[in-house]
C-alpha positions in Angstrom: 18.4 1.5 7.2 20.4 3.2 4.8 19.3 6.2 3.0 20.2 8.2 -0.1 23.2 5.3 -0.9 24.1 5.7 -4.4 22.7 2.6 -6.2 23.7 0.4 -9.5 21.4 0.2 -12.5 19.4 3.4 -11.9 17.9 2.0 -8.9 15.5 3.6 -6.7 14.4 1.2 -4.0 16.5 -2.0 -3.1 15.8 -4.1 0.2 18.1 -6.8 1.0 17.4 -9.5 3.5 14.4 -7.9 5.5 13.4 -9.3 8.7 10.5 -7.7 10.9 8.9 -9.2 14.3 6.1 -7.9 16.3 4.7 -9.4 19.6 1.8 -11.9 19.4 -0.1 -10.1 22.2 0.8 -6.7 20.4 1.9 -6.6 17.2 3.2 -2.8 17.3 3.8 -1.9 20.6 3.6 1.9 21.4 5.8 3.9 22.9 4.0 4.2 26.0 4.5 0.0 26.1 8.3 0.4 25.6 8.2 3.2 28.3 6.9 0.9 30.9 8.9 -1.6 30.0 12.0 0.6 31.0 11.2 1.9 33.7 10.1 -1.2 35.2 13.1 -3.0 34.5 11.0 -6.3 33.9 12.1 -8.7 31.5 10.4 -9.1 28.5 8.5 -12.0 28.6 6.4 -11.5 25.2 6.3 -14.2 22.6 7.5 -13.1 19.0 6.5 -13.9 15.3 8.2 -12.9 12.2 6.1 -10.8 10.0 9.0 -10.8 7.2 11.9 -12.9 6.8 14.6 -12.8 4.4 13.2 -10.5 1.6 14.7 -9.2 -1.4 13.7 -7.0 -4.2 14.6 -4.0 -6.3 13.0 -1.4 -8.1 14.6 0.9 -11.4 13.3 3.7 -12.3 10.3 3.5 -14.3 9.5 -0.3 -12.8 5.7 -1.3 -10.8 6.4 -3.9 -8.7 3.5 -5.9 -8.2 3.2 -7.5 -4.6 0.9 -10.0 -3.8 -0.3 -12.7 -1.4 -3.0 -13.3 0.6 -4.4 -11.3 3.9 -1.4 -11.6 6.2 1.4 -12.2 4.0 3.2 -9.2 4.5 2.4 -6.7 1.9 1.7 -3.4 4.2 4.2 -4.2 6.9 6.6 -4.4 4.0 5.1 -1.5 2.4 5.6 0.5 5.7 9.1 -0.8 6.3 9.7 1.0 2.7 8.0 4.3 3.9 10.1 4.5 7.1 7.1 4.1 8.9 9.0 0.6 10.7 12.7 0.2 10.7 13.4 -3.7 10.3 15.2 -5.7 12.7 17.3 -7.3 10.5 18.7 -6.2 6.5 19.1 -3.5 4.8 16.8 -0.4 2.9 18.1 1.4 0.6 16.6 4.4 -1.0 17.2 6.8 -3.3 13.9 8.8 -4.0 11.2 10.5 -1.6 8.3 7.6 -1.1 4.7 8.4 -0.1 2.5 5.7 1.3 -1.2 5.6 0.4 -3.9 3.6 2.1 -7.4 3.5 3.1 -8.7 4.9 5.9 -6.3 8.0 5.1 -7.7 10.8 7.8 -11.0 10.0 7.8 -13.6 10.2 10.9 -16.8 7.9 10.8 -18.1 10.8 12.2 -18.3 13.3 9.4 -19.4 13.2 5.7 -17.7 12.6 2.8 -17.7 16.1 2.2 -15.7 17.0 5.5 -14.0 13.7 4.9 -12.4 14.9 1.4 -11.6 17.9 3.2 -9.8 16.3 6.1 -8.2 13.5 3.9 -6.8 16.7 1.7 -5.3 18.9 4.1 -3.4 16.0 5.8 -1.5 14.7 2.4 -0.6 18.2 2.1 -3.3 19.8 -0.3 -3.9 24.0 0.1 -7.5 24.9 1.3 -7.6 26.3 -2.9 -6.1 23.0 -4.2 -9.0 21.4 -2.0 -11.4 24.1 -3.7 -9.9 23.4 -6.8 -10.4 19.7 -7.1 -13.3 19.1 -4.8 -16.0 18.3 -7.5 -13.9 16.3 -9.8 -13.1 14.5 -6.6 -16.7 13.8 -5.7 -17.6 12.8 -9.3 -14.3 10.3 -9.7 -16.1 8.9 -6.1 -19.5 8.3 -7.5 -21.2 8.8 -4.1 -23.3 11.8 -5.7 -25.9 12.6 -2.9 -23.9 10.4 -0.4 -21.3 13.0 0.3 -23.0 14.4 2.8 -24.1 11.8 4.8 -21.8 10.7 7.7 -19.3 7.9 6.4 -20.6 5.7 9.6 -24.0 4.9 7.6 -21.6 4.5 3.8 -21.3 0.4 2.7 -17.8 -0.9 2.3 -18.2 -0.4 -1.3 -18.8 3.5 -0.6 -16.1 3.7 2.0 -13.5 2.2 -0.4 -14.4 4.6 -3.1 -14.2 7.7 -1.0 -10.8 6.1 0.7 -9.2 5.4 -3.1 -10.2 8.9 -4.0 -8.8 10.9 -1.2 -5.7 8.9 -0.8 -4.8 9.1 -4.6 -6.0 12.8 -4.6 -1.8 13.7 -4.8 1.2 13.2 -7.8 4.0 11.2 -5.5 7.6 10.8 -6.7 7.3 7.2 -5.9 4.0 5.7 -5.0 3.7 3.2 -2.3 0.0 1.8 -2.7 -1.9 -0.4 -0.2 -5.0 -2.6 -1.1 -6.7 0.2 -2.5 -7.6 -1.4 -6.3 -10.2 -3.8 -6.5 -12.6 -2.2 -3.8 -16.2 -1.2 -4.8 -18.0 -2.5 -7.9 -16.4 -3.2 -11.8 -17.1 -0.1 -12.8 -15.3 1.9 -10.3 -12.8 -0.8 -10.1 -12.1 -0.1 -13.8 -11.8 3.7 -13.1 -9.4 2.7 -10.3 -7.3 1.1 -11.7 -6.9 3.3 -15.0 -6.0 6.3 -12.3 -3.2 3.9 -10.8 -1.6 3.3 -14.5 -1.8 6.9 -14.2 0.0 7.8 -11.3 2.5 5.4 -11.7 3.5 6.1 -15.0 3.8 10.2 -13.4 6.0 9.4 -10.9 9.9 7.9 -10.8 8.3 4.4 -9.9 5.8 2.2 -8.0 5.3 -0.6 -5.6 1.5 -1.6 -5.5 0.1 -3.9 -3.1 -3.4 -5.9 -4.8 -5.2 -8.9 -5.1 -6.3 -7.4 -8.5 -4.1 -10.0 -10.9 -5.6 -8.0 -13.7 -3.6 -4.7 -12.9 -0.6 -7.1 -11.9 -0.7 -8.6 -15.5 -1.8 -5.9 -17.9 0.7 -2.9 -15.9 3.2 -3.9 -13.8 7.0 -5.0 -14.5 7.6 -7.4 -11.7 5.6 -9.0 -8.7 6.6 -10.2 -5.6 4.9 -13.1 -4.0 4.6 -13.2 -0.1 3.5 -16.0 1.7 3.5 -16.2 5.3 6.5 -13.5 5.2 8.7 -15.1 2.9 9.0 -14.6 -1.1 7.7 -17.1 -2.3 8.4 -15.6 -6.2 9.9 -12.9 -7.2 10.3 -12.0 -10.9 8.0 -12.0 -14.0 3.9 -11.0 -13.5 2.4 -14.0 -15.4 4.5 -16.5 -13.1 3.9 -14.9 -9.8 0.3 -14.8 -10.6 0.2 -18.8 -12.2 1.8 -19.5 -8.7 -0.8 -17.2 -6.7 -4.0 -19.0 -7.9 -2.6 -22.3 -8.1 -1.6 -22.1 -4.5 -5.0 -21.1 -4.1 -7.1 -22.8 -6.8 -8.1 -20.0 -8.7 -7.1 -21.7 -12.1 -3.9 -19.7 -14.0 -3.6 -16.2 -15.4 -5.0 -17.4 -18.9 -8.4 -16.9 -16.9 -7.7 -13.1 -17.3 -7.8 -11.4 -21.0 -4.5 -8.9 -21.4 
């Protein structure tokens, strides 16, 4: 993976022929697994898939890429291969700005409230106990969980649990924002909230690359979209064709079913 490479036409991200397998008995192994498997010498026996193969994009300064594809496509292993968070097996990464990587589920416990959960979801994207002071009620009202926050987040809906997770994890101003399946959680109303916030923090940082299934946002904000399918592009280019393609491939009728 290269890093900090001086790139053409005020580019900030540019992957070139990415490739990424995991184990079908364990997708990510852990280093304790690779451990073992030194030290006892055995050969590795374990059958492979290929999460990505052969994808290629860019992203300029100012740009939103769009990516989208159904569950299992791709999106947040290729999101994390962007964040340094898995180094592909095959291509190249090159990046010239500092990414952060939100997505749900960002330090929470089932365990604790919302309240403790904003708290805990705060400090570990890097938030002051008085930034945490600071923002706490804005943060609770943008949630709408009013007298939910204090009940343990074992007993919220996935509605609930979606809205506190979208709040925490966009809680912080990135230089470029790495987004995974946040938008579209909840009901329309916060749905509409979350995805004004997401214009929002896109448009306050260098650049974005947003993972949805909200063809909306993809339509009305971003300024390319990047169709996996199965791990492969399957388009790459302008929004209103990568989202015709979407829901024909999955008969959802064409992006003239959403109002711009």
């Amino acid at each position: 993976m290269e890093l900090g490479t001086k790139l053409e036409n005020n580019e900030l991200i540019n992957c070139n022929d990415i490739w990424v397998k995991f184990s079908t008995g364990n997708p990510i192994p852990t280093l304790a697994d690779l451990w073992d498997r030194k030290l006892s010498k055995k050969k590795n026996d374990a059958k492979y898939f290929w999460a990505l193969q052969n994808v290629s994009f860019s992203v300029k300064h100012g740009e939103i890429l769009g990516l989208i594809g159904n569950n299992g496509a791709g999106k947040s292993t290729l999101l994390r291969v962007v964040a340094e968070i898995l180094q592909p097996d095959k291509g190249t990464v090159t990046i010239n700005t500092t990414c952060h990587l939100l997505s749900s589920g960002i330090g929470t416990r089932e365990q604790l409230s919302g309240r403790e959960n904003i708290i805990l979801g705060s400090l570990y994207l890097g938030h002051s106990i008085d930034e945490i002071k600071k923002n706490f009620d804005a943060m609770v009202e943008f949630s709408g969980l009013g007298e939910h926050i204090d009940r343990p987040i074992r007993y919220y809906s996935d509605g609930m649990l979606s809205r506190l997770s979208f709040t925490i994890a966009t809680s912080i101003k990135p230089e470029f924002l790495l987004l995974d399946e946040l938008l579209g959680a909840g009901d329309i109303t916060f749905r509409d909230k979350a995805s004004k916030r997401m214009k929002e923090i896109a448009l306050g940082s260098k650049g974005a690359i947003i993972a949805t299934h909200d063809m909306f946002f993809v339509l009305k904000h971003c300024s390319k979209a990047l169709y996996l399918d199965k791990g492969k592009v399957k388009f790459y280019g302008d929004p209103k064709d990568a989202v015709d393609l979407y829901m024909k491939d999955n008969g959802l009728g064409t992006s003239k079913e959403f109002t711009v």
